[in-house]
Structure formats: structure tokens, C-alpha cells
C-alpha distance (Angstrom), angle and dihedral (degrees) to the residues before:
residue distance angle dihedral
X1 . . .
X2 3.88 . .
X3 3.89 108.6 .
X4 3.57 118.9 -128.8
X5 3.97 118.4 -140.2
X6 4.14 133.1 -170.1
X7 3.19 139.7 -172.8
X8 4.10 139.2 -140.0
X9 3.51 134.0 -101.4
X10 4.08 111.3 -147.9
X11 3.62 93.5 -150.7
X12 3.93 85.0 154.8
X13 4.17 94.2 57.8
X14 3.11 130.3 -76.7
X15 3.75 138.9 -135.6
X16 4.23 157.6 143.0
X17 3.60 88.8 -76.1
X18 3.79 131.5 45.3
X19 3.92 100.6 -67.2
X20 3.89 133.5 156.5
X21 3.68 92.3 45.5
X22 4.27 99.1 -158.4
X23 3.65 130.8 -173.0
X24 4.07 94.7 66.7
X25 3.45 97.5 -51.2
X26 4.28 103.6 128.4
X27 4.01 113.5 -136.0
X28 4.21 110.9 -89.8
X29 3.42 116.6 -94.4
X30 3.50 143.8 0.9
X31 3.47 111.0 -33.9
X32 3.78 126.4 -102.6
X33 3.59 139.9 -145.2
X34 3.73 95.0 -93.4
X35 3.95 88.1 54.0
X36 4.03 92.7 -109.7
X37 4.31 120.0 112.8
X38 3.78 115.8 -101.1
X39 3.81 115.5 -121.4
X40 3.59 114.1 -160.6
X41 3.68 104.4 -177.9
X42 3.88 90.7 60.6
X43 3.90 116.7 79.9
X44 4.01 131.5 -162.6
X45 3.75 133.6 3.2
X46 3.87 92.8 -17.3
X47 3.93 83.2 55.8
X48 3.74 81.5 68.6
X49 3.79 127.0 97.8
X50 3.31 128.1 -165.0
X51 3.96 120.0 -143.4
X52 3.81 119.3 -124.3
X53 4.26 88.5 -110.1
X54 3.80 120.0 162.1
X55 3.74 91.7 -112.2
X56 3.69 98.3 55.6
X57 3.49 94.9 47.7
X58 3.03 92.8 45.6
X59 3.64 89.7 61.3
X60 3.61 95.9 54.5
X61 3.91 89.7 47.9
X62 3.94 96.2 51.2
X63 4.15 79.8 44.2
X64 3.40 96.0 61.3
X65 3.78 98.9 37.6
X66 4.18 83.2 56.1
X67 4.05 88.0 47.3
X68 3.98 94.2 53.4
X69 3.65 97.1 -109.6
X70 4.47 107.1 154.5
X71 3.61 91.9 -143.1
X72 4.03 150.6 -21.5
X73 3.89 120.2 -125.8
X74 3.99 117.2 -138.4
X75 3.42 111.2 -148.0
X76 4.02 122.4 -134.9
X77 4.15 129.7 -144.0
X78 4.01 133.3 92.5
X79 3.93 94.1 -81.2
X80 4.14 88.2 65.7
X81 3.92 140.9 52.5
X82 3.94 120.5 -96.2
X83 3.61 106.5 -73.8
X84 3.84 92.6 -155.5
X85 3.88 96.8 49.0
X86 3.93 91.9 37.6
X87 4.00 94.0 49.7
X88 3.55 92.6 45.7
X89 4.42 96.1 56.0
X90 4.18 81.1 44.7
X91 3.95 89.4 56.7
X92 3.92 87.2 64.0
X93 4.11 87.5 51.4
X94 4.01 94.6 60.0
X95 3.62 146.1 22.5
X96 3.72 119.2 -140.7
X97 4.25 103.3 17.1
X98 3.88 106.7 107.4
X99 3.71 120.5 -151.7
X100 3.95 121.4 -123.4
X101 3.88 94.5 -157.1
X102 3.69 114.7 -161.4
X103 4.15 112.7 -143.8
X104 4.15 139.1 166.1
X105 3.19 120.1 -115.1
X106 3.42 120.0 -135.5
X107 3.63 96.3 28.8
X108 3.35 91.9 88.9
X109 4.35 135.0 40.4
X110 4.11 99.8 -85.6
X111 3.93 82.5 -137.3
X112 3.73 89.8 53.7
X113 3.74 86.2 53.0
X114 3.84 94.1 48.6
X115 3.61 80.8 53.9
X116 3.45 108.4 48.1
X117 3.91 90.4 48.5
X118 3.70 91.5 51.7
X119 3.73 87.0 50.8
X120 3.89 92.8 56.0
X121 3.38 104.8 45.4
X122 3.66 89.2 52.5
X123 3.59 90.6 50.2
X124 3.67 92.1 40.1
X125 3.60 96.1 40.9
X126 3.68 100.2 -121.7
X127 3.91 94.6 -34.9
X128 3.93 101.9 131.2
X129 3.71 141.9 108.5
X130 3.41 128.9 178.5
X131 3.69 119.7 -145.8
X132 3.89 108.5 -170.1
X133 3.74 110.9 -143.4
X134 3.83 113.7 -168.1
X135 3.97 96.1 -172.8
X136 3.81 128.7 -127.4
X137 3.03 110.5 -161.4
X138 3.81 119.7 88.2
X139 3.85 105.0 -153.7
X140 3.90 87.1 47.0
X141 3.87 96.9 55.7
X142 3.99 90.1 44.8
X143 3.94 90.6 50.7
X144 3.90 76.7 64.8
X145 3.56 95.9 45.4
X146 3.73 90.1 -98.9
X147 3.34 108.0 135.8
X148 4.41 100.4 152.4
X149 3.97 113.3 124.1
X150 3.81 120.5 -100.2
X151 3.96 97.9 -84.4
X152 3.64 97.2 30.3
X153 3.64 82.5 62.9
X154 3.90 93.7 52.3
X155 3.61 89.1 51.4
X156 3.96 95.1 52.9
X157 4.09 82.8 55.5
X158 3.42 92.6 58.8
X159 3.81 94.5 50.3
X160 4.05 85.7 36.7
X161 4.39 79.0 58.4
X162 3.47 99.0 41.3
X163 3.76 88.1 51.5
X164 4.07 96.2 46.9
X165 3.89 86.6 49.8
X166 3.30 94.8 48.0
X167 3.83 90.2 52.4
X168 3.64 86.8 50.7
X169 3.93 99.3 67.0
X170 2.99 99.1 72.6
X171 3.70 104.1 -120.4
X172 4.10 125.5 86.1
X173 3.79 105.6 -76.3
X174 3.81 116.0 -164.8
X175 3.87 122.3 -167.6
X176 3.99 137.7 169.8
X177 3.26 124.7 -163.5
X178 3.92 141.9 140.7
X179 3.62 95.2 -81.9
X180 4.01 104.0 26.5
X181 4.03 132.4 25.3
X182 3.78 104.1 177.6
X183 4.18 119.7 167.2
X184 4.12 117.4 -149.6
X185 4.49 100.3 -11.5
X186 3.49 107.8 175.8
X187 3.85 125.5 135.9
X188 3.66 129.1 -127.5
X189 3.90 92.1 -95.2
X190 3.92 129.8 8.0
X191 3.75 105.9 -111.6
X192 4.19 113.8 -100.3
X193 2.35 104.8 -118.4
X194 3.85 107.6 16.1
X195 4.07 101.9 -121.4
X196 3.90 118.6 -108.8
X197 3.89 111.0 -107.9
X198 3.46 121.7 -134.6
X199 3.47 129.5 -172.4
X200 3.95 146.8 159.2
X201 3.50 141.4 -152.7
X202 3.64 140.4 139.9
X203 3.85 112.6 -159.5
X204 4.03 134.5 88.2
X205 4.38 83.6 -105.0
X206 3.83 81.9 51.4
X207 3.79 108.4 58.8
X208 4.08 107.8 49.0
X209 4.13 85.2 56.8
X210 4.06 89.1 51.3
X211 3.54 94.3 40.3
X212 4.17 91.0 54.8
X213 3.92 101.9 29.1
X214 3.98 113.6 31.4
X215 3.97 140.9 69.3
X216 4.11 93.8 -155.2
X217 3.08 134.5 35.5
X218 3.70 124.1 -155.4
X219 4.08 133.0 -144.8
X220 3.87 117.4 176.2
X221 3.50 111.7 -125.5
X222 3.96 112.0 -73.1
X223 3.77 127.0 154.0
X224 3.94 106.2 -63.9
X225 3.57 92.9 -114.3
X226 4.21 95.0 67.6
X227 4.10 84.0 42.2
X228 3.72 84.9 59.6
X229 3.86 92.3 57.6
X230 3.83 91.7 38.0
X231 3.95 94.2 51.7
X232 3.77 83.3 37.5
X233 4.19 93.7 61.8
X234 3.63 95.6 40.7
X235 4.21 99.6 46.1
X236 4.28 73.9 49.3
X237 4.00 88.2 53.9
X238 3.59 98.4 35.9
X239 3.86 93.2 50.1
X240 3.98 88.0 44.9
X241 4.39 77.3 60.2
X242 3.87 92.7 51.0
X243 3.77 77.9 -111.4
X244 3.65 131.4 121.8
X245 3.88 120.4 -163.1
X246 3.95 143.1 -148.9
X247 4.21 118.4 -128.2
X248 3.31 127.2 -149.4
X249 3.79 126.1 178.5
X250 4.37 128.2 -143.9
X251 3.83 106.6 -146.4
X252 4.24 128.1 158.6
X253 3.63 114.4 -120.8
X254 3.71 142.9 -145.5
X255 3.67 120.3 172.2
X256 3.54 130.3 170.2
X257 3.96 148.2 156.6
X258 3.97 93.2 -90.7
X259 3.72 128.9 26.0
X260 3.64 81.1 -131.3
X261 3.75 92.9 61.1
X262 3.96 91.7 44.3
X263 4.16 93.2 53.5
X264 4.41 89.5 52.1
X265 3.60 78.1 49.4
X266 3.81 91.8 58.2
X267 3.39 97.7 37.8
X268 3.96 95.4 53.9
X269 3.62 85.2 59.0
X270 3.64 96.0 49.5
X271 3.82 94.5 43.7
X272 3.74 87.7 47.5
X273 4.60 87.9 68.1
X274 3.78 119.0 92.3
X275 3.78 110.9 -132.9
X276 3.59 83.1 -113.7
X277 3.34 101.6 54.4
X278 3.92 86.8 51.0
X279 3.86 90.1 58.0
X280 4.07 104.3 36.6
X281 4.10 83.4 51.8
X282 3.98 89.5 52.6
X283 3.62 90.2 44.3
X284 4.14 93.3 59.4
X285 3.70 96.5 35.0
X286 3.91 84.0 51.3
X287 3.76 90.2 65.4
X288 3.72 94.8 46.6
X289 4.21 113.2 119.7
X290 3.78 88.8 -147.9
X291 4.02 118.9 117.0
X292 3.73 86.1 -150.8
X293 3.47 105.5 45.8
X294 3.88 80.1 47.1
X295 4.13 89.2 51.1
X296 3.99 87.5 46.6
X297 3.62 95.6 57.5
X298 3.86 97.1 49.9
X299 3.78 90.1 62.0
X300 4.03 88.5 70.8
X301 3.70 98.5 24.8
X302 4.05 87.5 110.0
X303 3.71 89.8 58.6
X304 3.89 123.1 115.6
X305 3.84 123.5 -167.3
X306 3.65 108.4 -96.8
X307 3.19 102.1 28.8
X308 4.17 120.5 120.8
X309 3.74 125.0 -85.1
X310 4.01 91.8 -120.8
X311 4.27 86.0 63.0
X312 4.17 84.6 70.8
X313 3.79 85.2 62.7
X314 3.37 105.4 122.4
X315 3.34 105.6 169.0
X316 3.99 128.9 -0.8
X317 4.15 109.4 -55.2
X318 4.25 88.7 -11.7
X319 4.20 108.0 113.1
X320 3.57 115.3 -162.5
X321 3.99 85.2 -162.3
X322 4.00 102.4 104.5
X323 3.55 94.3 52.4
X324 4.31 92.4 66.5
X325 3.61 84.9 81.8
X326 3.86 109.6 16.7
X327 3.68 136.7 73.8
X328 3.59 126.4 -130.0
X329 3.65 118.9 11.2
X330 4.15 102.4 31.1
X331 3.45 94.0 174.7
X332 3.98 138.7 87.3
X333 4.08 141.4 -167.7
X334 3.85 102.2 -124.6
X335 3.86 127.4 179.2
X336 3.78 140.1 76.8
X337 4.04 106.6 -52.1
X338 3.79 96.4 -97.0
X339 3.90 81.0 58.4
X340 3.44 98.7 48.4
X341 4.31 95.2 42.1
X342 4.12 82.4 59.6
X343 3.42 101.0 50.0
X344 3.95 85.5 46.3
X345 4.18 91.0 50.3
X346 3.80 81.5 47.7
X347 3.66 98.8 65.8
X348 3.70 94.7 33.1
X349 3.83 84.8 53.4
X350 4.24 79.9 68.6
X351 3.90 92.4 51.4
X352 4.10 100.6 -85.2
X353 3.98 102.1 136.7
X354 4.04 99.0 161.1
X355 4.00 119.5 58.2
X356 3.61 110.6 -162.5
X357 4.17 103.9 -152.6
X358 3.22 151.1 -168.0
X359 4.25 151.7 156.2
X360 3.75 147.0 -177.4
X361 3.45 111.0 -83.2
X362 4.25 83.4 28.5
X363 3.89 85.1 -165.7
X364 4.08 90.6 57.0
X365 3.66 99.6 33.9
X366 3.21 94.4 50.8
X367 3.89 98.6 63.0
X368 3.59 86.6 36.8
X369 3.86 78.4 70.0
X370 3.50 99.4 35.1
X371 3.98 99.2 55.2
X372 4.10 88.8 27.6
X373 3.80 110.5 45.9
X374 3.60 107.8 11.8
X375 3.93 91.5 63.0
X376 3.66 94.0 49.1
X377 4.00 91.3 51.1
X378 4.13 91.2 46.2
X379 3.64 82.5 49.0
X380 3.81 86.0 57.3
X381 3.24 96.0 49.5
X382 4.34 88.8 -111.2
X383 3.82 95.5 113.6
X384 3.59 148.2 41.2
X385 3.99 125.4 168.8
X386 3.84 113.0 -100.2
X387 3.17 124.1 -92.9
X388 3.76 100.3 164.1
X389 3.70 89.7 127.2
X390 4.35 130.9 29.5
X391 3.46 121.8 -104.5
X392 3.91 108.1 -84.8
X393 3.64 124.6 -124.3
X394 3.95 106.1 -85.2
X395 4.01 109.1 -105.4
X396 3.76 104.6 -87.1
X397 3.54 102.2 19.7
């Protein structure tokens, strides 16, 4: 099976070091003029941030589109830009690239969201994915006026689904439930084609609502041997639905000619965090209600500040290291490319066929990929570029 690979839009800044921290985690230090933290302890060009403007991402988005990437996820939260309004400028600055836009539910109207995504495939022509994010952290969701308990909040998604699906088919779909009680949603047009769902989630309220509502199911990158018993429970759930799922995996990357040359990489990046950074990070991430985030910080819970980068190793060519001071997906492939395609053919040897990725600078890293690793799997026979959908008429023509 040909493996499926995205990229990452930095729609929270973007940088040499570690910036745009995600999943909750606020940007470090005291906010400057261009909107981005100010750290001190870190000196020339990787002192530098660059802000989440329309033209640079549009440069990494027209960059990945040239590399072969299928798509680039936008991530959602207070510490980034709108993924929905962001994506939607981007789809006027390429042609093929589709957009896997991360969104709450229950923030918004379900019926609005049918809506909206009907709306942007049109205008997209067929370009979106949807990547359901449930939210686990508690002081997040109340910042949005949130304020349900961890699993009452997974249950609301599933409603939220069944309601967007229903809205999807074209005919009036009513529904009651705790949560939701909407009479005849539909939208104006079914989406064409309907947009994949994507969606992740790690505890026992978690799995029933993937196993009924979504097409993929994601896993942040841990060793392959706990994404065998993940995939393992939810093909188990999905099958118990008549259903049978897709996985796809969100890992950090950092490629390069020599493994040599891959590990300085990694160890810039780790001797570019203050200890204090390290610790403040730990301390929000602690109070997170997600299993996964949970899962994510045990893989570097050994680590001591000061130590090297290779001691976050955690399994051959996977570093723990980006997750000290980042959210979500902690963990990165790192190694020369040959390295790095393994490890890849590794966990899609366990059913993973879509790698969600990303790397600091996210413009650089991600043709280090492109002209490193993605050869090297085509060579293998692992990879093609996409060609799910035709070239697009350029803008203007």
C-alpha cells in the first residue's frame, strides 16, 4: 500500500528553535511586538521567530505541495491562528494540497459545522479534512466556555458527529440527545466529496466515538510496540461497529545525510531550552486530562536537564526531546534518511499508512524530508506523489 504523508502548518510561529508551542501550552516569555515570546537565553538567528503571516505560510504550503506531501494539518487552540479562516486564504495560494483543519466540537452549532465544511470543499474543490479534536485540557475548554468533564466531552463529539453526518446525506436529519436536539439539519449541498474525518484520542471514553464516527484514527508517535496495542484496541472496537478504520500516526522529524548530522541537529534544539522552560512546560502538560498527552510525557520522564539529546532515545532513531516543551506529539524520527524511511516502513508494517509531520524551521525540514526520505521510500516502492485529485486551474486563469 502507497503511504500517505503531510505536513504542518505553524500557524502559532515558527522558528530555529522549538517555537509555537500548541496544544495549550502559551508562547515563552513576555510577549513582543510581533505577538511571539521573547527568549533571552537564546542568541542569533535561532533567537528569531517568525510570525504565523499569510505569506510565510504560504510558503511552506506551496513547499510542500511542490515536495509531494497529500496534505498539511492546522492545528486549533488560543496559542495559534484560526485554522478554518487561515486554511481557507492558503487554498487560493495552491492547487492540489488539501487542508486537514483541526476544530472543537461543541464550540460551535454541529449544523454550522456541516455547513462550513460543505462550504469549503466546494470552494476548495474537494480539498478538506477534518481532524476532530475533543480537547484535554480543562482550563483550555473553559477559556471557551467549555466547562463539561473529560468524557462528557467525548460523548458530546459523538453526538456533534452523528449530527455533521447526518447533515451530510443530504436529506433532513433530526437527532436528540443529551448534548444536541436538532430537527431537519441538512446543508444546501452534501459535500463532494464528503471530507475524510480524522480524529484522536487515547482513553476508554475515546475509542467507541472513533470506532462509530471517523475514517482515521490518529496515535502520536510512541515506540511501535504501544502503537501495536493501540491500533490493536481500536481495529477490536471498530470491528465490534461493523466498521473498519484507517491509522495514521503524528511524529517530529529530523532527517539528514548522516546520522551524525541528524543527532547535532537534535541536540541544538535541546541545548537551545532554558531549564525553566523545561519545568513550567511539564508543569501545564502535568495538569492535562488527556491519556495521551499523559502517555507522551512518560517517554521523557527519565530525563534530567543537562543531559545529551541521544539519552531521549527511546527507541532506535525516535527522540523523546521535542515533547519537554511541546504539547501533543513529543516525539520525533531522527537519523540519516535511510534511518528514518525504516522506522517509517516499520510502523506502516502495523497498519499506519498516513504520517502526519513536522520540524523546526517547518519550511527547511520539510524539504529536508521531501528531497531526503521521500526518494528513498519511492525507491522502495512505499510512495508515490498524490494524485488523488487533478491539478486545479491556476488562480486567475
Amino acid at each position: 500500500m502507497t503511504l500517505k504523508f503531510h505536513w504542518f502548518l505553524p500557524t502559532s510561529g515558527d522558528g530555529r528553535a522549538i517555537m509555537g508551542r500548541g496544544h495549550s501550552l502559551p508562547l515563552v516569555g513576555p510577549v513582543s511586538g510581533n505577538g511571539h515570546g521573547a527568549r533571552a537565553h537564546i542568541s542569533g538567528a535561532a533567537a528569531q521567530a517568525r510570525p504565523p503571516d499569510i505569506e510565510y505560510l504560504a510558503q511552506v504550503a506551496r513547499s510542500a505541495e511542490q515536495l509531494g506531501f497529500t496534505g498539511v494539518l492546522t492545528p486549533t487552540g488560543t496559542w495559534c491562528e484560526d485554522a478554518w479562516l487561515t486554511t481557507a486564504a492558503l487554498t487560493r495560494e495552491t492547487e492540489r494540497l488539501k487542508f486537514l483543519v483541526a476544530f472543537r466540537p461543541g464550540l460551535i452549532s454541529p449544523t454550522l459545522a456541516a455547513q462550513m465544511a460543505a462550504t469549503y470543499q466546494r470552494l476548495s474543490r474537494g480539498r478538506l479534512l477534518l481532524n476532530v479534536v475533543t480537547g484535554g485540557q480543562a482550563d483550555e475548554q473553559r477559556r471557551f466556555g467549555d466547562h463539561l468533564s473529560h468524557d462528557e466531552r467525548y460523548a458530546r463529539t459523538g453526538e456533534f458527529l452523528a449530527i455533521v453526518r447526518g447533515a451530510w446525506s443530504g436529506q433532513p436529519f433530526d437527532f436528540t440527545g443529551q448534548h444536541y436536539q436538532v430537527t431537519g439539519a441538512t446543508v444546501m449541498r452534501p459535500p463532494d466529496p464528503v471530507p475524510g474525518v480524522y480524529f484522536g484520542g487515547s482513553s476508554p471514553a475515546a475509542g467507541p466515538v472513533a470506532a462509530r464516527f471517523v475514517d482515521t484514527y490518529l496515535t502520536w508517535g510512541e515506540p511501535p510496540g504501544q502503537v501495536a496495542e493501540k491500533l490493536a484496541w481500536m481495529r477490536g472496537l471498530a470491528e465490534a461497529e461493523g466498521r473498519t478504520l484507517r491509522f495514521g500516526i503524528r511524529l517530529h522529524v529530523i532527517t539528514r545525510d548522516t546520522e551524525a548530522e541528524a543527532w547535532t541537529e537534535a541536540s541544538r534544539l535541546l541545548d537551545y531550552l532554558d531549564p525553566g522552560e523545561i519545568e513550567q512546560a511539564q508543569k501545564v502538560l502535568g495538569a492535562s486530562e488527556s491519556v495521551g498527552q499523559d502517555r507522551m510525557r512518560a517517554l521523557h520522564a527519565s530525563y534530567r536537564s543537562g543531559g545529551s539529546a541521544q539519552e531521549l532515545e527511546i527507541y532506535p532513531n525516535l527522540w523523546a526531546g521535542i515533547g519537554l516543551v511541546r504539547g501533543g506529539a513529543g516525539t520525533a524520527l531522527v537519523g540519516r534518511h535511510e534511518q528514518v524511511a525504516d522506522l517509517i516502513e516499520e510502523y506502516a508494517s502495523l497498519g499506519i499508512t498516513e504520517f502526519i509531520l513536522s520540524g523546526y524551521p517547518h519550511l527547511e525540514e520539510a524539504y529536508w524530508f521531501g528531497e531526503g526520505v521521500l526518494p528513498e521510500l519511492r525507491r522502495r516502492g512505499a510512495f508515490s506523489p498524490d494524485h488523488d485529485a487533478a491539478p486545479l486551474a491556476t488562480v486567475g486563469a
